[in-house]
C-alpha positions in Angstrom: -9.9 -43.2 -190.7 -11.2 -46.5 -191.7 -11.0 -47.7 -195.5 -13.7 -48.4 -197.3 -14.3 -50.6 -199.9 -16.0 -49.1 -203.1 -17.9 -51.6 -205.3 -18.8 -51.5 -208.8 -21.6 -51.2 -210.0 -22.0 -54.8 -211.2 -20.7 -56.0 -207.8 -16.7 -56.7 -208.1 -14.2 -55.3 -206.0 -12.8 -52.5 -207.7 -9.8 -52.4 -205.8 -8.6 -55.7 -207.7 -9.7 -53.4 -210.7 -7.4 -51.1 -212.8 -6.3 -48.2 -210.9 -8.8 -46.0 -212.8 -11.6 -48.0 -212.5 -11.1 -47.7 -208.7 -10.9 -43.8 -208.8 -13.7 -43.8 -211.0 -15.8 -45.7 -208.6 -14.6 -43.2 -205.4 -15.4 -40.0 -207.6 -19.2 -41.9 -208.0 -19.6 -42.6 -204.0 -18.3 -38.9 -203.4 -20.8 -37.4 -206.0 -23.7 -39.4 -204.7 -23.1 -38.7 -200.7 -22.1 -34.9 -202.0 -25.6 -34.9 -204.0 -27.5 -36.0 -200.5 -26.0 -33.7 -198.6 -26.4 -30.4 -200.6 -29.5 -28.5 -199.6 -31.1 -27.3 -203.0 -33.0 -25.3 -201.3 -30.9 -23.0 -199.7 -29.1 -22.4 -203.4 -32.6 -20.9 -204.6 -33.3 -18.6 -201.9 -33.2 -15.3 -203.5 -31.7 -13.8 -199.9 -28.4 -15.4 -200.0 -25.3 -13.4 -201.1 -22.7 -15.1 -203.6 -19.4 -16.2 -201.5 -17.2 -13.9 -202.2 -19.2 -10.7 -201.4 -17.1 -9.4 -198.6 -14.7 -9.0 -201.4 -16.7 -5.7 -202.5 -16.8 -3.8 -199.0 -12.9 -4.3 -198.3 -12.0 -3.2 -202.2 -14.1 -0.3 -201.6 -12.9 1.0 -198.0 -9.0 0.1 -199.0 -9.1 3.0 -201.2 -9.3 5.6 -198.3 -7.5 3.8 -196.5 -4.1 3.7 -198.4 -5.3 7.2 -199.4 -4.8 8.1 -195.3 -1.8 6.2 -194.8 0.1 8.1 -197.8 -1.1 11.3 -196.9 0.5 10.5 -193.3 3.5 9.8 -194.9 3.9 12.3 -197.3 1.6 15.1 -195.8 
C-alpha cells in the first residue's frame, strides 16, 4: 500500500503536526470517502432485512435440534 499524505484543512502537512492532529485529519478523509461510497438508498428500501436476521431462524431450529440429540442420548 502506498502512503498518503493527509492535509489540513488550511493546507499544512499534518504529518509535521501533533500526532492527533494527524489522526484527526485521517478519521476526516475516511468519513468523507465512507460518506461517498454509502448508498442511502439502499438503507431506505423497506425490503431489506436488518444484518443479523439469520440469527432468528438458527435460534429457533436449535431448539429441536438439541431436543433430538438428547433424546438420542438419553432415549
Amino acid at each position: 500500500m502506498g502512503q498518503t499524505t493527509v492535509r489540513h484543512l488550511h493546507g499544512e502537512d499534518a504529518s509535521r503536526s501533533s500526532p492527533l492532529e494527524y489522526w484527526l485529519a485521517q478519521e476526516r478523509m475516511v468519513n468523507t470517502i465512507h460518506d461517498r461510497l454509502s448508498d442511502p438508498v439502499a438503507e431506505q428500501e423497506p425490503g431489506n432485512m436488518p444484518g443479523g436476521w439469520w440469527l432468528l431462524p438458527v435460534m429457533a431450529l436449535a431448539i429441536p435440534t438439541w431436543g433430538l440429540i438428547l433424546w438420542l442420548i438419553f432415549g
